[in-house]
Steps between C-alpha positions, in 0.01 A plus 500: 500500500788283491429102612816463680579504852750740600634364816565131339498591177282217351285543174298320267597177353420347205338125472235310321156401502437151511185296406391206526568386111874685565464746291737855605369842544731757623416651817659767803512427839467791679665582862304508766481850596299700733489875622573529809591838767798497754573715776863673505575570863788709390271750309169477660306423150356237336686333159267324232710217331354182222670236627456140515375300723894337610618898520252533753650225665877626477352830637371300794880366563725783462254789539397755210758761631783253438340355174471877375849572599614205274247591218710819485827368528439282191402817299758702566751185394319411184388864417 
């Protein structure tokens, strides 16, 4: 499964490990992204989306209907 969130788009970045003596490891850091279920009024079922935890919160603003709308809108531009 992909690690990036498909409402804000955000993926892993790439950083370093630090110690104490400074020495440099490579490391990921990973979005923060949970499974979550959301009711669609409009078709009277139940959508699973991995999102994180700030497309939760965008979802909580603008409702998923509208967030869903605009996830589509952007695919049929790009795609």
């Amino acid at each position: 499964m992909a690690k990036k969130c498909p409402i804000t788009g955000k993926g892993p970045l790439v950083g370093n490990n630090v110690s104490h003596a400074n020495n440099k490891t490579k490391r990921r850091y990973l979005p923060n992204l949970q499974s979550k279920r959301f009711w669609l009024e409009g078709e009277k079922r139940f959508v699973r989306l991995r999102i994180t935890t700030r497309g939760m919160r965008i979802i909580d603003k603008h409702g998923i209907e509208a967030v869903l709308n605009n996830m589509v809108l952007r695919e049929q531009i790009s795609g």
